[in-house]
One Martini backbone bead per residue (centre of mass of N, CA, C, O) as a GRO file, in nm:
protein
  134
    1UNK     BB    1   0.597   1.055   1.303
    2UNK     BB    2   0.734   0.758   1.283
    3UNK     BB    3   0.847   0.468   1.368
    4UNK     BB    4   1.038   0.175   1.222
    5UNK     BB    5   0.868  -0.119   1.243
    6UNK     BB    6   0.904  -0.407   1.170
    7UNK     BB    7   0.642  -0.652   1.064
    8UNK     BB    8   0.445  -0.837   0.965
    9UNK     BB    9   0.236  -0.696   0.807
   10UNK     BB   10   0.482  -0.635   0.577
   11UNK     BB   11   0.470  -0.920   0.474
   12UNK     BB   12   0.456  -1.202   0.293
   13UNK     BB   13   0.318  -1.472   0.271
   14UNK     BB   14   0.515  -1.557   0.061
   15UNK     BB   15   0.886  -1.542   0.150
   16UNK     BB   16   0.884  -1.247   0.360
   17UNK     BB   17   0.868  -1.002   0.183
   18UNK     BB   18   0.857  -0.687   0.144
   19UNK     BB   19   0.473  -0.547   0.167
   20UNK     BB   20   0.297  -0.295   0.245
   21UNK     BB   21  -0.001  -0.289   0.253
   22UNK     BB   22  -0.155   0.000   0.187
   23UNK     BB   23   0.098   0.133   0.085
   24UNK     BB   24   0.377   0.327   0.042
   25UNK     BB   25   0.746   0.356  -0.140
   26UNK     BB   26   1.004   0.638  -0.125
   27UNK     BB   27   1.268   0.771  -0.244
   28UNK     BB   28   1.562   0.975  -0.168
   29UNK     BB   29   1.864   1.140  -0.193
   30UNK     BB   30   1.731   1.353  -0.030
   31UNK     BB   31   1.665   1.370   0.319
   32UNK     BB   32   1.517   1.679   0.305
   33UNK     BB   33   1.284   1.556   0.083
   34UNK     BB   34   1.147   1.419   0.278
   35UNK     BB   35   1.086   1.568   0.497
   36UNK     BB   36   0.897   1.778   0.345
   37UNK     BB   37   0.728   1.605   0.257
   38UNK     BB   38   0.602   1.490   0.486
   39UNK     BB   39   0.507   1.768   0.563
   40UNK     BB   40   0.312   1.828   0.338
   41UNK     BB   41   0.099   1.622   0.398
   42UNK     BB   42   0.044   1.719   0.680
   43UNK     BB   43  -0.063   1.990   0.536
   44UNK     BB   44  -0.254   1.744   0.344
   45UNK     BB   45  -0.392   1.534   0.570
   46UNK     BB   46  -0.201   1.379   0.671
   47UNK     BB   47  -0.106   1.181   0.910
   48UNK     BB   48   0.150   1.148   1.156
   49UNK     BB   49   0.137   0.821   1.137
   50UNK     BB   50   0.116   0.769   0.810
   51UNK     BB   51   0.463   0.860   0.845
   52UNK     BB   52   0.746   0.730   0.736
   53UNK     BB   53   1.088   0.739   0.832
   54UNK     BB   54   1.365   0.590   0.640
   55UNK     BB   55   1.638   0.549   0.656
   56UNK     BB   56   1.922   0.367   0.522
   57UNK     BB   57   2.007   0.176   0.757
   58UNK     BB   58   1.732   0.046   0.785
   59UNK     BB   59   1.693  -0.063   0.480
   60UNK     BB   60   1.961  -0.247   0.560
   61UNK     BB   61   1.855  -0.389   0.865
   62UNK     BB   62   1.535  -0.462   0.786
   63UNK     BB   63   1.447  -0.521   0.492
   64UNK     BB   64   1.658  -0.645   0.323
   65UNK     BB   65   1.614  -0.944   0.468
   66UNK     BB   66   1.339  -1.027   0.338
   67UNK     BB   67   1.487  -1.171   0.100
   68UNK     BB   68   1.622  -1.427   0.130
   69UNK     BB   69   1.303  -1.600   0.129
   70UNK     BB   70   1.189  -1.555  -0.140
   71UNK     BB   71   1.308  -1.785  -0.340
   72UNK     BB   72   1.210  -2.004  -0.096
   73UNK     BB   73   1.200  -2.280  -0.305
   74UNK     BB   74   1.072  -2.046  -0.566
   75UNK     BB   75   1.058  -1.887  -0.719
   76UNK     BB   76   0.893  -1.585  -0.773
   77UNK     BB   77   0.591  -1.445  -0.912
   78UNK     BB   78   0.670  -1.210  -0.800
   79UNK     BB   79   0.834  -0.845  -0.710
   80UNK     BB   80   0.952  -0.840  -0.424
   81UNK     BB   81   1.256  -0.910  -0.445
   82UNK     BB   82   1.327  -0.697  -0.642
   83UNK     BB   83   1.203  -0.436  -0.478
   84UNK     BB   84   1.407  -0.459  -0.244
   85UNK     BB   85   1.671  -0.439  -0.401
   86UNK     BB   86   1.650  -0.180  -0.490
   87UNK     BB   87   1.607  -0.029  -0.244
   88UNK     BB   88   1.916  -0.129  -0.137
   89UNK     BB   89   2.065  -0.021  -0.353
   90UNK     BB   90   1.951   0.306  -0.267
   91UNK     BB   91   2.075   0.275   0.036
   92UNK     BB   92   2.373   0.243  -0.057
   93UNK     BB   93   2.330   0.542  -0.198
   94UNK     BB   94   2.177   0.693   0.083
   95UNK     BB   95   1.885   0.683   0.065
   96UNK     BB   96   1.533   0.796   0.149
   97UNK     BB   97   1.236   0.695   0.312
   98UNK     BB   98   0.924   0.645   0.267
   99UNK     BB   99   0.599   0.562   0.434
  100UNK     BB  100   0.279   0.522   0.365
  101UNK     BB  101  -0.048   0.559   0.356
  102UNK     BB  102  -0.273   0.418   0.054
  103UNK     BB  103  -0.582   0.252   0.064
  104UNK     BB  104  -0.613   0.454  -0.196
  105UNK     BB  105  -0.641   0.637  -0.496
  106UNK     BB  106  -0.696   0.904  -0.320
  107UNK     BB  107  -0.398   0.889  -0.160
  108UNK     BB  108  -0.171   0.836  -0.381
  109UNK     BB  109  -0.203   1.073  -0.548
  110UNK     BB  110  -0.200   1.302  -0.352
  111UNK     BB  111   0.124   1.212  -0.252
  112UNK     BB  112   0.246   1.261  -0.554
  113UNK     BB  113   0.177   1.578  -0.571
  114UNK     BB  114   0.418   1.603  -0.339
  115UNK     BB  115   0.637   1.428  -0.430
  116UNK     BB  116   0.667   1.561  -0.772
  117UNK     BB  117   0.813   1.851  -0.612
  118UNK     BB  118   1.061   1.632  -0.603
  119UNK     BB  119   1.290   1.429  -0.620
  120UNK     BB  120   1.284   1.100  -0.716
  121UNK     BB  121   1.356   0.715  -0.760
  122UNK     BB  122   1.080   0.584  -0.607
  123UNK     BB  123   0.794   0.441  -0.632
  124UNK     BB  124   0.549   0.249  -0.459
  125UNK     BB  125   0.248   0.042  -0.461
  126UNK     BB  126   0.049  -0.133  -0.220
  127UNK     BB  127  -0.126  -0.440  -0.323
  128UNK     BB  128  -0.305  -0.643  -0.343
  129UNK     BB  129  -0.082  -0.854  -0.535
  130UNK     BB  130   0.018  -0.521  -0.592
  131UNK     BB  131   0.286  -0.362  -0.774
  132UNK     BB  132   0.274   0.011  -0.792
  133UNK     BB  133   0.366   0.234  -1.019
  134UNK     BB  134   0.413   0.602  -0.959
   0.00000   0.00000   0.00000
């Protein structure tokens, strides 16, 4: 698994708020439920370079701040900034993350029938301009 660093390719271009565009983002509210389904993507067939393991204090130290400058100077037209909050709520109620590369949709499926084998709090799949829940 990857360690996770915020960069600008995950930021939306107007607002700057978290998007990683190709990627998905899964909570769950046990960590070890989180770390099982990364192992087990990894053995079906996703690289475990695609599979980023994100705790709760990462994504209020990280994550969290890029809602800041969302809806200014005008309201977001997306969900990018509300979707973000969510994640927030999430983290600080311990939720751990997971971030996916999900290029395609026979990525995202793939990756959902191994996510829906434990409980989980919130899925979303980004694409250009479409945040898809899963």
């Amino acid at each position: 698994m990857k360690h996770f660093n915020l960069d600008s390719s995950m930021l939306a271009t107007i607002g700057g708020a978290f998007y990683p565009t190709g990627h998905s983002f899964v909570m769950f509210a046990d960590a070890e439920n989180a770390r099982q389904v990364a192992s087990q993507l990894v053995e079906n067939g996703f690289s475990s370079q695609a599979i980023t393991l994100i705790p709760p204090e990462t994504v209020l130290s990280q994550i969290t701040p890029t809602t800041s400058d969302a809806d200014n100077p005008l309201p977001s037209a997306g969900t990018e900034g509300a979707t973000v909050r969510a994640y927030t709520k999430l983290a600080r109620e311990g939720h751990t993350a997971l971030l996916v590369e999900t290029k395609d949709e026979e990525a995202a499926e793939a990756m959902m029938a191994v996510v829906r084998t434990v409980p989980y709090a919130i899925a979303q799949r980004y694409r250009t301009l479409v945040i898809e829940d899963l």
